[in-house]
C-alpha positions in Angstrom: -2.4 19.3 13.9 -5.7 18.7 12.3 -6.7 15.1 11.2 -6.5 16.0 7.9 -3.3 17.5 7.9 -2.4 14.2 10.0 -3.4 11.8 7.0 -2.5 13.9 4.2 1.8 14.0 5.5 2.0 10.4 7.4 4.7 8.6 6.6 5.6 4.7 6.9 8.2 3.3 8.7 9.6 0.0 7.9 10.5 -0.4 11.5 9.5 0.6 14.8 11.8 0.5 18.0 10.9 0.9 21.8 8.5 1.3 23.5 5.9 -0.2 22.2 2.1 1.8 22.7 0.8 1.1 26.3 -2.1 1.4 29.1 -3.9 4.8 28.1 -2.1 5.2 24.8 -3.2 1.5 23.6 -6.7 1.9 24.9 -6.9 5.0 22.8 -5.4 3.1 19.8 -8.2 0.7 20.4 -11.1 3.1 21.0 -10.4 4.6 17.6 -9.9 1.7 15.4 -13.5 1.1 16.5 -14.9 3.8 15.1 -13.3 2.1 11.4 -16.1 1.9 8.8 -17.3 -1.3 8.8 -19.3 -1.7 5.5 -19.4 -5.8 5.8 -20.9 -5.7 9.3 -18.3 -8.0 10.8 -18.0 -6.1 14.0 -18.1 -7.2 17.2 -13.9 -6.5 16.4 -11.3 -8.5 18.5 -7.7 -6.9 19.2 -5.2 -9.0 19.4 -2.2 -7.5 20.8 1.3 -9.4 19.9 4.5 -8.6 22.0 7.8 -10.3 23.1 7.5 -13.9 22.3 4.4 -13.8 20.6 6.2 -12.2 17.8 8.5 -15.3 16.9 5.0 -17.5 17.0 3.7 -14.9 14.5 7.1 -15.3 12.1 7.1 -19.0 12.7 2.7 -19.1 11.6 4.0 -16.9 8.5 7.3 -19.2 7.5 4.4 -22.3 7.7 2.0 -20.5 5.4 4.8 -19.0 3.1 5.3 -22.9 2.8 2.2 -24.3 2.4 1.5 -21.5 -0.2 4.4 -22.2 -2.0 6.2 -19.2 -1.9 9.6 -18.5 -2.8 12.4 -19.5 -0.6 13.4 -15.8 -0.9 9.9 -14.9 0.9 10.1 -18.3 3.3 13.2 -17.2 4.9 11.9 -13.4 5.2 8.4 -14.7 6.7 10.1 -15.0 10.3 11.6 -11.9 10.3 8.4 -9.8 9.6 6.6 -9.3 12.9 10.1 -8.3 14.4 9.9 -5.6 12.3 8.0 -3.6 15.2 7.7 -3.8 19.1 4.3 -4.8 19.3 1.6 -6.3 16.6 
């Protein structure tokens, strides 16, 4: 499949299962996201890979800030839930 062709029929997923992306296939994830236009010139880029635990830190960081941006509780109580939507962030 061409790249084009790639773009032009990808489809979202609301959420991912196992396995998450890993050694080579990460490294290659990397390696092209570097290669992102960067019109701002706010490279050097820093990858911050979120697994396992580090996924309820990231809900509990996005319940605080639904809070302190006075969100809805609707979107408080679905602010947890969000990184677990996939197995790695």
């Amino acid at each position: 499949m061409d790249a084009l062709s790639l773009l032009l029929t990808r489809r979202s997923q609301p959420r991912l299962s196992e396995p998450a992306p890993s050694g080579e296939e990460l490294e290659n994830i990397k390696q092209a996201a570097l290669r992102a236009p960067d019109h701002a010139a706010l490279t050097p880029w820093e990858f911050i890979v979120c697994e396992g635990e580090g996924r309820d830190k990231l809900g509990s960081i996005f319940e605080q800030s639904a809070i302190q941006n006075d969100k809805s509780q609707k979107e408080i109580d679905r602010a947890p839930q969000l990184p677990l939507r996939a197995p790695m962030i």
